[in-house]
C-alpha positions in Angstrom: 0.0 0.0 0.0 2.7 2.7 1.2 4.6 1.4 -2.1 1.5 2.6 -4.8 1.0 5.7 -2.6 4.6 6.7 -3.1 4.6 5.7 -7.2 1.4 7.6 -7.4 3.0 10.7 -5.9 5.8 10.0 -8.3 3.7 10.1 -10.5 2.0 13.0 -10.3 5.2 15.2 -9.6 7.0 13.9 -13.3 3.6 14.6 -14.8 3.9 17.9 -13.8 7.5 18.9 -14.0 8.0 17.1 -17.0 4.6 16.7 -18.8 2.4 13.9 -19.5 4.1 12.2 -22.4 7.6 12.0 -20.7 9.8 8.5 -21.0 10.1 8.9 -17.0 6.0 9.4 -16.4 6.2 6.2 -18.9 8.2 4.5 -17.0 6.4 5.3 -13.6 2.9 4.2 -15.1 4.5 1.1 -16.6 5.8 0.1 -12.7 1.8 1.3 -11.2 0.7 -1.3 -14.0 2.7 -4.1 -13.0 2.5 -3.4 -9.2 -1.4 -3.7 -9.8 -0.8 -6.9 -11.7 1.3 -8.6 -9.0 -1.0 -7.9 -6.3 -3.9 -9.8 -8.3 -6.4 -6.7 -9.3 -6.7 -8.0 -12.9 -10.2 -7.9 -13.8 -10.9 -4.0 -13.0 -8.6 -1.3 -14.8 -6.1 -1.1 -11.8 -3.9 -2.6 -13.7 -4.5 -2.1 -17.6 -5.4 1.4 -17.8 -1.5 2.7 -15.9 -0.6 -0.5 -18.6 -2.4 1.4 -21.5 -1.1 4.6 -20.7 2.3 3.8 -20.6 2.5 1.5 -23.7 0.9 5.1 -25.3 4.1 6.9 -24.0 6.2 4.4 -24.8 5.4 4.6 -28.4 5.9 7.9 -29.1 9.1 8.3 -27.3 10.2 5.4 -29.6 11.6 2.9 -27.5 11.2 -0.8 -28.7 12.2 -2.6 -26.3 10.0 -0.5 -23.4 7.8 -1.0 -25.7 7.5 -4.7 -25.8 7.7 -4.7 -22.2 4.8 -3.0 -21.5 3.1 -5.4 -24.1 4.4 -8.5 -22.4 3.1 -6.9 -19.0 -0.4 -6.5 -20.6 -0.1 -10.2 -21.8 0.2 -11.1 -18.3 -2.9 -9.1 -17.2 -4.7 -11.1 -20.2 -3.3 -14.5 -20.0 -4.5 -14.3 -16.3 -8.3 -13.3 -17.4 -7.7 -16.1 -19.9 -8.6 -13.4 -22.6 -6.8 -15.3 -25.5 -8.5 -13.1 -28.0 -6.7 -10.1 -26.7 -3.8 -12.5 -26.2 -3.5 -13.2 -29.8 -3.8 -9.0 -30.1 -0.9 -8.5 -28.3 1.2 -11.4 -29.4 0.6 -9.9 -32.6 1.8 -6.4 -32.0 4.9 -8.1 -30.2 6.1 -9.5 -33.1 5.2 -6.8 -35.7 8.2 -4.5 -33.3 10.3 -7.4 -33.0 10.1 -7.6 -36.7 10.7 -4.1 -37.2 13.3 -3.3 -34.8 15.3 -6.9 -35.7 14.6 -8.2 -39.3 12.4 -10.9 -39.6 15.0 -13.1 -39.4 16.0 -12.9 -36.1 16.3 -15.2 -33.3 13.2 -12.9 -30.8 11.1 -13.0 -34.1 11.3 -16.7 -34.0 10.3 -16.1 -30.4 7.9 -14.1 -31.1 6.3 -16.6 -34.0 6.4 -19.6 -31.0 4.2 -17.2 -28.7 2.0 -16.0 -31.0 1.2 -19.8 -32.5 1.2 -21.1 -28.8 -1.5 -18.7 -27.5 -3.7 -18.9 -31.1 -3.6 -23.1 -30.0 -4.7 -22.1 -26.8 -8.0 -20.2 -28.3 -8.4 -23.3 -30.6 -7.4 -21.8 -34.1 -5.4 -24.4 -35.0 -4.7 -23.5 -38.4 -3.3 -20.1 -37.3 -1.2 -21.7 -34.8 0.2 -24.3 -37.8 1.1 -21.2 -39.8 3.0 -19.4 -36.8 4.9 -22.3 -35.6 6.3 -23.1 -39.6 7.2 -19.3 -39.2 9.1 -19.7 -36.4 10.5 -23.3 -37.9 12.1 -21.2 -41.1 13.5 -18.5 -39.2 15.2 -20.8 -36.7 16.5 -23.8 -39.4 17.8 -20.5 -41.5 19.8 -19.4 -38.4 20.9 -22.5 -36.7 20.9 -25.3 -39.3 18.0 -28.0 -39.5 19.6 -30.0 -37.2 19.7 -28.0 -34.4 18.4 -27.7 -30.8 16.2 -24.7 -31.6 14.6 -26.3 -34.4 13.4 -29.6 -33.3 12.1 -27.1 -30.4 9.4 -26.1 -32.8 9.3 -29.4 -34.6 7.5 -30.8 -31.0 5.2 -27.9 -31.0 3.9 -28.9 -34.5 3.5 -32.4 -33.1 2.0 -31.2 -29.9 -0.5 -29.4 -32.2 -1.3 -32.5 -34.5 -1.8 -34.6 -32.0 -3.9 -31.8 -30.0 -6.5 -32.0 -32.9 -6.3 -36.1 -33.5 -4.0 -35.8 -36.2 -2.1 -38.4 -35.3 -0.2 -39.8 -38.5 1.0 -36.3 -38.6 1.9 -36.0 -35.2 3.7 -39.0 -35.0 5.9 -37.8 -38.2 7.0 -34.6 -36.4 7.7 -36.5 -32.9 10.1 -39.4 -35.4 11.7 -36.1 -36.6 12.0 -34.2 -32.8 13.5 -37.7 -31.9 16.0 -37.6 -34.6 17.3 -34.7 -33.8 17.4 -35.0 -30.4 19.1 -38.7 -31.0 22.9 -36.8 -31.1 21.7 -34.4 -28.1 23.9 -35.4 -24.8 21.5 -33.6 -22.6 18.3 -34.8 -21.8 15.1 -32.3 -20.6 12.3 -32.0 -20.2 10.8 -31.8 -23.8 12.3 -35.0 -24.3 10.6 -37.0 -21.8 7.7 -35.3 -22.8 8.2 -36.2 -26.5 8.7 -39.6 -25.5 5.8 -39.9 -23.5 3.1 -38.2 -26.4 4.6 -40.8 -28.5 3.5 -43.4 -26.8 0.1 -42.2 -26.2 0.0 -41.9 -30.3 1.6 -45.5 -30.5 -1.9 -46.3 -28.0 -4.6 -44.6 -29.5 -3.3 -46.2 -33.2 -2.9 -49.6 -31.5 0.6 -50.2 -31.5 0.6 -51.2 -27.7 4.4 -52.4 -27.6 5.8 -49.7 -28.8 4.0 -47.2 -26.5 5.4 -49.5 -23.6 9.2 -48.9 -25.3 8.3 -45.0 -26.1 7.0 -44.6 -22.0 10.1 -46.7 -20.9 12.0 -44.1 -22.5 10.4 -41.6 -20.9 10.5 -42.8 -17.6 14.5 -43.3 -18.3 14.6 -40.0 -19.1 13.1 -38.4 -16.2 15.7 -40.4 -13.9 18.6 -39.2 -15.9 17.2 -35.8 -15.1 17.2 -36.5 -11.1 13.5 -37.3 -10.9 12.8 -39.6 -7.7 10.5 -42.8 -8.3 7.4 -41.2 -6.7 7.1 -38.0 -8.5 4.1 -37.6 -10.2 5.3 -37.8 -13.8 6.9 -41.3 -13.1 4.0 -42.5 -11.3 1.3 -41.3 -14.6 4.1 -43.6 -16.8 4.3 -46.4 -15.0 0.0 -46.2 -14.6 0.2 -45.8 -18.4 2.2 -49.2 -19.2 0.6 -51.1 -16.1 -3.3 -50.2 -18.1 -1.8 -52.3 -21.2 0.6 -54.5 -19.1 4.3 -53.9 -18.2 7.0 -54.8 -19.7 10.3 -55.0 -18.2 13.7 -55.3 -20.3 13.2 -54.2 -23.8 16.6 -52.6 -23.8 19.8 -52.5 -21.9 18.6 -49.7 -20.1 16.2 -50.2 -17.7 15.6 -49.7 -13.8 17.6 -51.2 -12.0 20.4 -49.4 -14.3 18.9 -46.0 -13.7 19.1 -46.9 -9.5 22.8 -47.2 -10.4 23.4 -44.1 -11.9 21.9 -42.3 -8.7 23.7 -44.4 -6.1 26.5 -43.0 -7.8 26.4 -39.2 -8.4 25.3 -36.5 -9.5 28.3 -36.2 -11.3 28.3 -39.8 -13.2 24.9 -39.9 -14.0 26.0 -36.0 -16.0 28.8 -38.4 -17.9 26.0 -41.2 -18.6 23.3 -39.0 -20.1 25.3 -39.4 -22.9 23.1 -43.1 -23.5 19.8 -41.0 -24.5 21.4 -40.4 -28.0 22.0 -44.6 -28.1 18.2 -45.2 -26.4 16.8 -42.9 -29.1 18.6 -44.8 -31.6 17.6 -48.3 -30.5 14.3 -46.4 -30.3 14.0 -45.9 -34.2 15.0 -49.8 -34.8 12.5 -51.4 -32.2 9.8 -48.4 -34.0 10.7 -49.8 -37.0 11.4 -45.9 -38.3 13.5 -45.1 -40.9 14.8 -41.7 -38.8 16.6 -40.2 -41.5 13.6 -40.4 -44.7 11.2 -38.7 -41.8 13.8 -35.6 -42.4 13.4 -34.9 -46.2 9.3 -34.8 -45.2 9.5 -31.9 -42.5 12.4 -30.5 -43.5 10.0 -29.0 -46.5 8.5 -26.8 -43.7 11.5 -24.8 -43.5 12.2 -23.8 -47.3 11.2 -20.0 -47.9 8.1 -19.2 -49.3 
């Protein structure tokens, strides 16, 4: 409370010393507008009118980058009513200064693509989303190489999306390629686990029961590499997922008990054995029966200019 009584007085004094359309009485109004924010008053104009105000300011004084922080602050403020259509407005106007004040082809552009396609899925236009991820996919494969980290980043969005809206042929062709990419990656994550684990749900909803065990046992291998403990919850949902069709034990050299041994013995050597993901995705694409490196020539199309 003492905090917005003092920006407010601020406020008031740079309006008058220095007028309303002053950088600083932006910059004051921009701070009001996220103070409001963080303290949870989103649905009346505590927050979006300082918000409004400022981006105003911020405009005509010319700077980008205050400009797109004001815009990401009002994306907050939205994202929190769950406004998407507004969302999609400001995601929008994001990229149209990241464009201007980069190129199109830069790396925050890509960014800005990925946002903008991940908030239209959100409000269920697909087809928009589609178009604003294979933005995103050009800009990034011209800057990094189709192989690269970055790329098969946005390759698993476009999967997520398929499968999102039962497309699953399609999906699974984008997760094949994710995977190949990933197969020379020595560090495992997240999204990898996460790949692994939407393949095998596709591998179950087209009937191919074995291989969602093998693409969940991955998964689960993953997830220990990254220094998950057996009962966390994301273990727990795989496990529940290959005990509904029947668990299997020892499709690969790589199982459990070998993951228990990694963690008895450090942090450290389970860092030097993550190396193995690149070899499980490998032996992946034999027991899948996937021929890892046609998959590329097919979404690799994405990614040549228009």
């Amino acid at each position: 409370m003492k905090l917005r009584l003092v920006l407010n007085r601020a406020l008031t004094i740079r309006q008058e010393k220095l007028g309303r359309m002053d950088s600083a009485v932006g910059d004051t109004l921009n701070t009001i507008g996220f103070l409001q924010l963080k303290m949870g008053n989103i649905n009346g104009r505590d927050a979006l009118d300082p918000l409004m105000e400022a981006l105003e300011i911020r405009r005509s004084v010319g700077n980008k980058g205050k400009v797109v922080s004001t815009l990401q602050n009002i994306l907050s403020l939205y994202k929190k009513r769950k406004d998407y259509e507004s969302c999609i407005e400001v995601n929008s106007d994001i990229l149209v200064v990241r464009q201007d004040d980069f190129g199109p082809a830069h790396e925050r552009v890509a960014e800005a693509w990925i946002n903008l396609g991940s908030v239209q899925a959100s409000a269920g236009k697909f087809v928009e989303a589609r178009a604003s991820y294979e933005e995103a996919l050009r800009v990034r494969s011209r800057n990094h190489g189709y192989q690269h980290r970055l790329v098969a980043q946005v390759i698993f969005k476009i999967g997520s999306l398929s499968s999102r809206q039962g497309q699953f042929d399609d999906a699974k062709k984008f997760f094949e390629e994710y995977l190949r990419i990933r197969a020379e990656d020595s560090d495992p994550d997240e999204e990898m686990a996460r790949a692994l684990t939407l393949m095998g749900d596709l591998q179950k909803e087209t009937g191919a029961k074995s291989m969602a065990q093998i693409n969940w046992m991955s998964a689960i291998e993953t997830y220990q590499q990254l220094g998950y403990e057996d009962d966390h919850k994301k273990i727990i949902r795989l496990q529940e997922r290959q005990k509904s069709l029947g668990h299997m034990i020892g499709l690969f050299g790589f199982g459990r008990r070998e993951s228990f041994a990694r963690r008895e013995s450090g942090d450290a050597s389970r860092r030097k054995s993550s190396g193995s993901v690149a070899d499980n995705l490998s032996v992946l694409g034999l027991k899948l029966g996937i021929d890892l490196d046609d998959n590329a020539s097919a979404v690799s199309k994405l990614t040549m200019p228009m």
